[in-house]
TORVEX-250022 format. One record per residue (C-alpha): residue number from 1; residue in one letter; x, y, z. Coordinates in Angstrom, 2 decimals, always signed. Layout:
! residues N
REC|NUM|A|X|Y|Z
...
END
This chain:
! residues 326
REC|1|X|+33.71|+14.81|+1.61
REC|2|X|+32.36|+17.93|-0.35
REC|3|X|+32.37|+15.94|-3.83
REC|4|X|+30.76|+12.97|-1.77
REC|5|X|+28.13|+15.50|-0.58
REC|6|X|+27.63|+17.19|-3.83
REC|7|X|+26.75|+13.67|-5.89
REC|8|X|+24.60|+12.90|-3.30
REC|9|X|+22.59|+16.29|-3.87
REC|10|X|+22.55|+15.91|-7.49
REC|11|X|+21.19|+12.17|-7.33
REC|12|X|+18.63|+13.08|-5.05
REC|13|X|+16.82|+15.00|-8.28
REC|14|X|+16.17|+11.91|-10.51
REC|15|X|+15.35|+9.10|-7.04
REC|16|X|+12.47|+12.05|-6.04
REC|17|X|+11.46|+12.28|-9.83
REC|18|X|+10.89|+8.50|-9.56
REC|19|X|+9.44|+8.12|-6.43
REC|20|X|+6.77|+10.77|-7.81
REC|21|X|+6.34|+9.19|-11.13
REC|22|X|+5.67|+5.82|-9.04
REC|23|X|+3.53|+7.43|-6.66
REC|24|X|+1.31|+9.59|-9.03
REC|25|X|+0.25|+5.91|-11.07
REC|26|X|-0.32|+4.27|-8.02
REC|27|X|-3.13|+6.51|-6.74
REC|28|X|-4.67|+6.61|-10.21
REC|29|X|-4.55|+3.05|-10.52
REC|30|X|-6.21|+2.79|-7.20
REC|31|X|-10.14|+2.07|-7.05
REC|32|X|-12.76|+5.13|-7.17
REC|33|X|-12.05|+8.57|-8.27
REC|34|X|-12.35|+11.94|-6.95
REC|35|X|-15.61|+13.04|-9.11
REC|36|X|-17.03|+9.59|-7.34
REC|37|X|-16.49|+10.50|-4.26
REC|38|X|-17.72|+14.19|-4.62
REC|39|X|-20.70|+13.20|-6.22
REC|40|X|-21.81|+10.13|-4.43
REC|41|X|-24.42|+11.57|-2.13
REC|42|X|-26.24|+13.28|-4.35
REC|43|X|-28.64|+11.05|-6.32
REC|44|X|-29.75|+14.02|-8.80
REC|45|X|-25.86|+14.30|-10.49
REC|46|X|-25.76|+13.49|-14.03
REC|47|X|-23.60|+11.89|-16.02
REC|48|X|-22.94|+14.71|-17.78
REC|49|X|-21.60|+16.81|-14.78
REC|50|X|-19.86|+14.28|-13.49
REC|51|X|-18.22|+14.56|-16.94
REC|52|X|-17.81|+17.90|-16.64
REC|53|X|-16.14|+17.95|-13.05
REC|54|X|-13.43|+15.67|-14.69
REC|55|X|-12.35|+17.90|-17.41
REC|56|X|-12.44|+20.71|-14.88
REC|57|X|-10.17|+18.96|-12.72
REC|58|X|-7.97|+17.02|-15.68
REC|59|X|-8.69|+13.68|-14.93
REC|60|X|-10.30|+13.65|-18.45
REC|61|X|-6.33|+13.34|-20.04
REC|62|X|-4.19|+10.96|-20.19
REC|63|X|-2.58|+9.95|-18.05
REC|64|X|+1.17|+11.55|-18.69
REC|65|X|-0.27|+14.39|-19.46
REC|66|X|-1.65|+14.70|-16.04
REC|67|X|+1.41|+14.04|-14.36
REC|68|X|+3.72|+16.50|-16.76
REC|69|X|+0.74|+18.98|-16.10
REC|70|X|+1.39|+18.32|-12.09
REC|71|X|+4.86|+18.31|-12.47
REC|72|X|+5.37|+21.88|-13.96
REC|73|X|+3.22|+22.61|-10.53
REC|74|X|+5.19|+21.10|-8.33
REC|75|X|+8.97|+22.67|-10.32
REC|76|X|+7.25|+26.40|-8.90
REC|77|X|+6.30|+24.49|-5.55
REC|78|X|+2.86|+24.82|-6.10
REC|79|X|+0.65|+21.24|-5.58
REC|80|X|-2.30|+22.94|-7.03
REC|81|X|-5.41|+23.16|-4.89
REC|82|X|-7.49|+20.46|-3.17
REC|83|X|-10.63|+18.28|-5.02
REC|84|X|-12.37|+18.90|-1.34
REC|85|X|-15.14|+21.06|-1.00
REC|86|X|-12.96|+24.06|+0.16
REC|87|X|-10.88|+23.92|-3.06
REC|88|X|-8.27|+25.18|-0.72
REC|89|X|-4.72|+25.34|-2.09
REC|90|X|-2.62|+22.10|-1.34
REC|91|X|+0.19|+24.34|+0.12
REC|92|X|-2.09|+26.48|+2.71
REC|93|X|-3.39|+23.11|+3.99
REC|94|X|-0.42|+21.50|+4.91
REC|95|X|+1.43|+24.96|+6.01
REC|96|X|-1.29|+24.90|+8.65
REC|97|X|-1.26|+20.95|+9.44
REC|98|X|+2.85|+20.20|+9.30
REC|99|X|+3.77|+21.70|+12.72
REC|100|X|+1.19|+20.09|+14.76
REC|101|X|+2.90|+16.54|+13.29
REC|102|X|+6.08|+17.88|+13.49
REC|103|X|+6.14|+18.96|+16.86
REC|104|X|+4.23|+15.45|+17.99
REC|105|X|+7.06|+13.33|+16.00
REC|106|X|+10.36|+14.85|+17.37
REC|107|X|+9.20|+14.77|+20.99
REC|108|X|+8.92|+11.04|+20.55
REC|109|X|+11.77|+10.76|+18.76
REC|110|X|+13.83|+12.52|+21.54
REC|111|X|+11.73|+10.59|+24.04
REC|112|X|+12.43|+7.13|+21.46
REC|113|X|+16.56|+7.69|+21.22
REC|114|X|+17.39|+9.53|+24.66
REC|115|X|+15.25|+6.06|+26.47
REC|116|X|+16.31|+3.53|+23.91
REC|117|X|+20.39|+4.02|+23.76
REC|118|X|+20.81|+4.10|+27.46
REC|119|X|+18.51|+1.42|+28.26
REC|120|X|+19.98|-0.92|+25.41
REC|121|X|+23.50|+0.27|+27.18
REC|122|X|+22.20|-0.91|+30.23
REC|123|X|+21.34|-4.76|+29.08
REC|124|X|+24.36|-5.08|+26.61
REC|125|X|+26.47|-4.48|+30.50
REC|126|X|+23.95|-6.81|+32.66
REC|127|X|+23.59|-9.41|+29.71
REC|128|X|+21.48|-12.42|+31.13
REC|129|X|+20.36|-10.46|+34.55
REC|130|X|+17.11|-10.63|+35.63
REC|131|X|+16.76|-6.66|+33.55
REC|132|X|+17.97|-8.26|+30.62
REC|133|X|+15.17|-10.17|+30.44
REC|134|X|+12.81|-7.73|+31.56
REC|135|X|+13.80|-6.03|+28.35
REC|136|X|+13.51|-8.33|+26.25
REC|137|X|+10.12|-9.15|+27.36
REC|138|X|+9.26|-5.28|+26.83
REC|139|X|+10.45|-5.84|+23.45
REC|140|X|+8.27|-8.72|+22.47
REC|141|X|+5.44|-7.23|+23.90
REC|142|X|+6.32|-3.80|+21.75
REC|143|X|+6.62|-5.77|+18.52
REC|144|X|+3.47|-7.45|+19.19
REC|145|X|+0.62|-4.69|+20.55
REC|146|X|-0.79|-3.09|+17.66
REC|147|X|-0.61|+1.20|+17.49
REC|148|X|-4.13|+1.41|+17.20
REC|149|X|-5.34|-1.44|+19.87
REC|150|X|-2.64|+0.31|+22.24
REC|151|X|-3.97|+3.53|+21.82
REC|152|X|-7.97|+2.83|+22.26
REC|153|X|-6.91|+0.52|+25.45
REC|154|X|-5.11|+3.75|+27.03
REC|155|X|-7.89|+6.13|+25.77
REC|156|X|-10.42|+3.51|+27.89
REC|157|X|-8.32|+2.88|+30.60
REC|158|X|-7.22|+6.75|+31.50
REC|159|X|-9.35|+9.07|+29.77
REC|160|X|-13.07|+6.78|+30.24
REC|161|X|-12.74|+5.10|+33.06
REC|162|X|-10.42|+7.37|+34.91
REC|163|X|-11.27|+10.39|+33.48
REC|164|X|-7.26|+11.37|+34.40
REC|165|X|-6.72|+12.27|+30.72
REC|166|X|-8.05|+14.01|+27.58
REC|167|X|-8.73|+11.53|+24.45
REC|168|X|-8.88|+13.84|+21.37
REC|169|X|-7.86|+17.13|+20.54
REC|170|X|-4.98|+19.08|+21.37
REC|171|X|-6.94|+21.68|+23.52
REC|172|X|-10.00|+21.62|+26.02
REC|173|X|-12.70|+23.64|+24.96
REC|174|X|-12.47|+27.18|+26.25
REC|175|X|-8.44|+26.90|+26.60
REC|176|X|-7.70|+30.12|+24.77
REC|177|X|-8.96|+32.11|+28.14
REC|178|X|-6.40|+30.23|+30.04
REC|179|X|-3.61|+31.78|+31.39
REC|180|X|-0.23|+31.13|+29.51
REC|181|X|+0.68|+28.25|+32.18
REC|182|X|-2.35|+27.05|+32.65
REC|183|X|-2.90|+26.72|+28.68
REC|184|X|+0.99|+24.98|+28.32
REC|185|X|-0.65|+22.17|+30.97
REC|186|X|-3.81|+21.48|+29.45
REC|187|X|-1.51|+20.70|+25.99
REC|188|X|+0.53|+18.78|+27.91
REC|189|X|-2.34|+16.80|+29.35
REC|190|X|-3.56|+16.16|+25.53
REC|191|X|-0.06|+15.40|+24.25
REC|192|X|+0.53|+12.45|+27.08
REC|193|X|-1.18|+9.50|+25.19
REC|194|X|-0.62|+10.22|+21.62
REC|195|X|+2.99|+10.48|+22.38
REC|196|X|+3.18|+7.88|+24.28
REC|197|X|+1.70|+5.75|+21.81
REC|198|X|+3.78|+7.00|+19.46
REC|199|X|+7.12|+6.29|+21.68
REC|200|X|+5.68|+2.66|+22.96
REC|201|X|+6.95|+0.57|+19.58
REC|202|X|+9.69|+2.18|+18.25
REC|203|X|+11.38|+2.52|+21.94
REC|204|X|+10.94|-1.37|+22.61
REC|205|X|+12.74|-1.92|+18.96
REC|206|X|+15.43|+0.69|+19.12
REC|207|X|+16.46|-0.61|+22.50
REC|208|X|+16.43|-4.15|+21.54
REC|209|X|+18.83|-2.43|+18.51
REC|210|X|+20.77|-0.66|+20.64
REC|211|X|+21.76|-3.94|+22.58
REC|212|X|+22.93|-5.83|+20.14
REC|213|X|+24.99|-3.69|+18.58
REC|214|X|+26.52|-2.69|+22.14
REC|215|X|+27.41|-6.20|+22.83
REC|216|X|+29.17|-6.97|+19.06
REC|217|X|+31.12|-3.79|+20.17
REC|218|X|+31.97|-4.87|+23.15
REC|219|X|+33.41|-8.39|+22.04
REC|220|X|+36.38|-6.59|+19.94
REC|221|X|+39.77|-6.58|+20.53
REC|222|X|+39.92|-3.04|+21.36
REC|223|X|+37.88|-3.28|+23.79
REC|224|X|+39.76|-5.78|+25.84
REC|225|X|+42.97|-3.74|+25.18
REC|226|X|+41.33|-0.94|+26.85
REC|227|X|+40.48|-2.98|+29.70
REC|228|X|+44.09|-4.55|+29.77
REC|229|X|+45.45|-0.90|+30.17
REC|230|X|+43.48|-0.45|+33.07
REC|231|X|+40.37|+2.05|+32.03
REC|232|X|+37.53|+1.91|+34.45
REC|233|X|+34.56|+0.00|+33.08
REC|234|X|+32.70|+3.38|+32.38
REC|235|X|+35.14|+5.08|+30.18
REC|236|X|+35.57|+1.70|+28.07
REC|237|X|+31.99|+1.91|+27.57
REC|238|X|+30.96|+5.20|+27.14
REC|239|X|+34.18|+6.64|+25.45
REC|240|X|+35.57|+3.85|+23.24
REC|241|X|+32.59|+1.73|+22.49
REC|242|X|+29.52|+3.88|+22.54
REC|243|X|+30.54|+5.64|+19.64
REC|244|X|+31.34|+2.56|+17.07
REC|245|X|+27.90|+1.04|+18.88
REC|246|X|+25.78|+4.36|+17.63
REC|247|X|+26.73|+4.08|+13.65
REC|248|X|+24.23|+1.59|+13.10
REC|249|X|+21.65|+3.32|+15.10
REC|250|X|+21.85|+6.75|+13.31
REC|251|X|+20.86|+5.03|+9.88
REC|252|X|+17.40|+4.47|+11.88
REC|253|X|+17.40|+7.97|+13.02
REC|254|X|+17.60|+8.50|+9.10
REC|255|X|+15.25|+6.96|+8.03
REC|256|X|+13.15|+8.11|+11.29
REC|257|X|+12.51|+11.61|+9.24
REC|258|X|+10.03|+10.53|+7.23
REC|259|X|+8.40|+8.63|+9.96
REC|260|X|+7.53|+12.35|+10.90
REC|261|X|+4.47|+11.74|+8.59
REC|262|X|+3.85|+8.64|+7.84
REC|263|X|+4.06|+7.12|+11.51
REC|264|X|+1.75|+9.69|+12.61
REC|265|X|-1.25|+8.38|+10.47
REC|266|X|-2.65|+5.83|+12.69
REC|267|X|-2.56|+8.10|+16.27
REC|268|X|-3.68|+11.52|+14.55
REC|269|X|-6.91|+9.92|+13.12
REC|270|X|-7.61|+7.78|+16.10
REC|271|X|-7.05|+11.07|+18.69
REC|272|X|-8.73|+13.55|+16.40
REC|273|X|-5.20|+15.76|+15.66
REC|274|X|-5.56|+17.89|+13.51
REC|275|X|-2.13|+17.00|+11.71
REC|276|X|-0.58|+15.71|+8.58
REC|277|X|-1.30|+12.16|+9.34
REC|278|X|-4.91|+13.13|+10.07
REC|279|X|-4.57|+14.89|+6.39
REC|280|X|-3.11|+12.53|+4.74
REC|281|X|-6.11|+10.06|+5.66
REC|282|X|-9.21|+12.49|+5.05
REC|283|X|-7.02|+12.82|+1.69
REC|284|X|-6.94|+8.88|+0.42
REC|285|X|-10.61|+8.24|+1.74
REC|286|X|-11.78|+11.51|-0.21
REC|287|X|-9.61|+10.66|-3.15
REC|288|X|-7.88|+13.93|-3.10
REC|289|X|-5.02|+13.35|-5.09
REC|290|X|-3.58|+16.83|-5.54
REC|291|X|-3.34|+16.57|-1.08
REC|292|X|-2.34|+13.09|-1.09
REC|293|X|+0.74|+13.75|-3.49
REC|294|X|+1.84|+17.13|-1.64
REC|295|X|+2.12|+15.19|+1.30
REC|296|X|+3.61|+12.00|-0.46
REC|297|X|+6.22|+14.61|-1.89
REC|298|X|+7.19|+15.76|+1.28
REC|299|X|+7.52|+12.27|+2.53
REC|300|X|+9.44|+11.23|+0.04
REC|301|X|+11.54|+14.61|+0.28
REC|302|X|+12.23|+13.51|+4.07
REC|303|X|+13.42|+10.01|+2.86
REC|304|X|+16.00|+10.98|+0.45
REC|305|X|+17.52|+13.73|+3.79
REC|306|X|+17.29|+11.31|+6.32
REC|307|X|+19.84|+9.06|+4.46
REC|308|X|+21.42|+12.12|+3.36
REC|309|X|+21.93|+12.91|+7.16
REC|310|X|+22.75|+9.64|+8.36
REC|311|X|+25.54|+9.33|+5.88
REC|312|X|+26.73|+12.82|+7.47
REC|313|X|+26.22|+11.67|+10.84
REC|314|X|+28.81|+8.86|+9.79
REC|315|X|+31.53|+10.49|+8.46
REC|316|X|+31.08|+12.67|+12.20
REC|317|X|+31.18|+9.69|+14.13
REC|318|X|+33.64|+7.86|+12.30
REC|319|X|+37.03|+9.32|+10.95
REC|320|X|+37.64|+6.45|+8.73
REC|321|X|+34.42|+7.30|+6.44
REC|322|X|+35.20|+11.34|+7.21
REC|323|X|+38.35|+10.94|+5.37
REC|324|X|+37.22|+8.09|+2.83
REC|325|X|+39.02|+5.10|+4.05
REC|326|X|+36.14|+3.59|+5.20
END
């Protein structure tokens, strides 16, 4: 299991120098450029600053060069500073953006996994009931409402025309003379609809996952032995088939990590959060490509432990791959 770990580790190095390499050609090859952008709104800008601003910045060189440049950066964990206005370091800004996105990302995904398994459970047991296909209709309708439609239709519904609940921010204005508990509710009044539109898709899939899985469990020979010995239902369930029915669940909880980021795009920009999905956008329409990379890094970082971790998670849940006969 330790050798299994350690190749894993090592292999990790050249898949992130890839995804980088890919990533870093992509932007570039991507329409407009950063001196473009900077420079658009001001009618008097010569050609020959706007020359200038791209040998400041490096985009005058070639192209490898740039990205062997940007890759001794990153080697000392340094993403070089932002082509925004602020010429802020790429590190400071996402230090001050990641725990915002964080924090919004694994509340869903306990909300996502701690809903999804049991109600999947649940319809894999009552297969064909009138809740089975309650479910499924939840899961169609899931699959089908887009993030962003969802979230302007609850922004409408309860913070416009019921005025129940904030639509932007993370904070009311004034909030830091609150007292402590009254400052932990008016967060948790802002957190309601981006996490619940962040919990809305995923759940409906997961559950829908969960199911069938459950139910090809359920159909083994194992099963019925336990039931032939005379186990009550819940103990042939929950002891003997839950666990073979989670392995193909926790690969999605792998690859859920980097979902921390990239899922959070879409509700950040459209409830004015300042996180890394917010970031990451201002970063693409500005054509900041030192911020876009940092935060494509990271992603791609998250990727490559998420399968890491769902391998590990595995070999925990089943002894066969723990001890390599699987």
């Amino acid at each position: 299991m330790i050798t299994y770990l350690a190749k894993r580790l090592i292999m990790m190095v050249p898949l992130l120098l890839g995804i980088t390499l890919i990533s870093f050609v992509v932007i570039r090859l991507a329409p407009g450029e950063p001196v473009e952008a900077m420079t658009a709104m001001s009618p008097k800008i010569t050609a020959e600053t706007r020359q200038r601003l791209r040998e400041f910045y490096g985009l005058d060189k070639p192209l490898h060069v740039q990205y062997a440049t940007w890759l001794k950066q990153v080697a000392t964990l340094d993403f070089g500073r932002s082509f925004a206005p602020d010429n802020r370091p790429v590190t400071d800004k996402i230090k001050e953006r990641i725990p915002v996105t964080i924090s919004l990302n694994v509340i869903a995904l306990i909300l996502e996994f701690g809903l999804a398994i049991p109600i999947g459970i649940f319809a894999a047991t009552h297969r064909d009931t009138l809740y089975d296909k309650g479910i499924t209709i939840f899961v169609f309708l899931g699959f089908a409402v887009p993030t962003f439609w969802l979230a302007l239709l609850l922004m409408y519904f309860f913070g416009v025309k019921l005025g129940w609940l904030p639509i932007s921010g993370l904070h009311s204005l004034g909030s830091e003379t609150l007292s402590p508990v009254a400052w932990f509710m008016d967060l948790a009044k802002h957190l309601i609809l981006p996490v619940s539109v962040a919990t809305f898709g995923s759940l409906a899939g997961l559950s829908r996952y969960m199911r069938s899985t459950m139910l090809e469990v359920i159909r083994q020979d194992y099963i019925t032995t336990a039931r032939a010995k005379g186990l009550t239902e819940r103990a042939v369930i929950y002891r003997h088939a839950l666990r073979n029915a989670l392995l193909p669940v926790i690969t999605l909880l792998g690859f859920s990590l980097p979902g921390l980021i990239g899922g959070s795009v879409i509700f950040e920009t459209i409830f004015a959060i300042p996180g890394m999905g917010q970031l990451f956008y201002q970063g693409v329409m500005g054509r900041d490509y030192p911020l876009v990379m940092g935060i494509l890094v990271i992603g791609a970082f998250l990727t490559l432990v998420g399968n890491l971790l769902a391998d590990l998670c595995y070999a925990m849940a089943d002894p066969r791959i723990r001890h390599g006969r699987g």
